[in-house]
N, C-alpha and C positions, 0 to 999 in steps of 0.2 A: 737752472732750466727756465726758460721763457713760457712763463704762463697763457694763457687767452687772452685775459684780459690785459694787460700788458702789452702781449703783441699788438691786439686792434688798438690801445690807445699810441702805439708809435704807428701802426699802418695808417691810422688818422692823420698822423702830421707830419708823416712823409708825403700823401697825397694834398692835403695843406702846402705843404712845401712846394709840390709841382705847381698847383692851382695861382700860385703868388708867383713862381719864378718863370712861369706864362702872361701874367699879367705882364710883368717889364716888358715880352716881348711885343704884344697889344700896344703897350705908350711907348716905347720906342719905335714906332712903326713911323707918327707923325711927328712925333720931337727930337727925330736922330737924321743924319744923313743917311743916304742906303746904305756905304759902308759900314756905320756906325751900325746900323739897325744889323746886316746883316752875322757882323763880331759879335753884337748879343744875340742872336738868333742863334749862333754856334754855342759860345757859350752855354748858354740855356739848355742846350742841348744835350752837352756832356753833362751838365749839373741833371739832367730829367735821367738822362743814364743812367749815372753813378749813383742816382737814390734807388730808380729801379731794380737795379742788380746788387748793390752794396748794403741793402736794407731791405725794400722789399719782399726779394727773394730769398733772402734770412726768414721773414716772417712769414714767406711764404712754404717753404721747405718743413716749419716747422707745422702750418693752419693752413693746409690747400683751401681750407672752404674761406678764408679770408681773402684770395687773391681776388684782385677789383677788376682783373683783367679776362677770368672767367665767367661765361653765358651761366647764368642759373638754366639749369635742364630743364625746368619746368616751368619755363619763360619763352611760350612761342614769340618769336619777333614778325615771322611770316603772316599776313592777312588775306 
């Protein structure tokens, strides 16, 4: 059984993992053809997917209060 702490320490470096696997798309922007750039921009994409749904929502099914994709309720954004 997947502990708390456990899960937050893999929801850490799965969002680690997005934060890096957006950067290539950042420097492939001006170091790629657009072709090029836009193959990794796909890429990237299914890789931002398959963490989100293949791991996050693992961690997340098990610690709703961990998901990064959730407003804290007690967090007006409105001014």
């Amino acid at each position: 059984m997947l502990n708390k702490d456990d899960a937050t320490t893999m929801r850490d470096h799965a969002l680690r993992a997005i934060h890096e696997l957006m950067d290539i798309v950042y420097l492939s922007k001006d170091k790629c053809s657009p072709e090029q750039h836009e193959q990794i921009k796909h890429g990237v994409g299914l890789s931002v997917g398959k963490i989100q749904m293949e791991i996050l929502e693992v961690i997340n099914a098990a610690y709703p209060e961990l998901d990064d994709l959730i407003e804290d309720p007690g967090h007006n954004t409105a001014t």
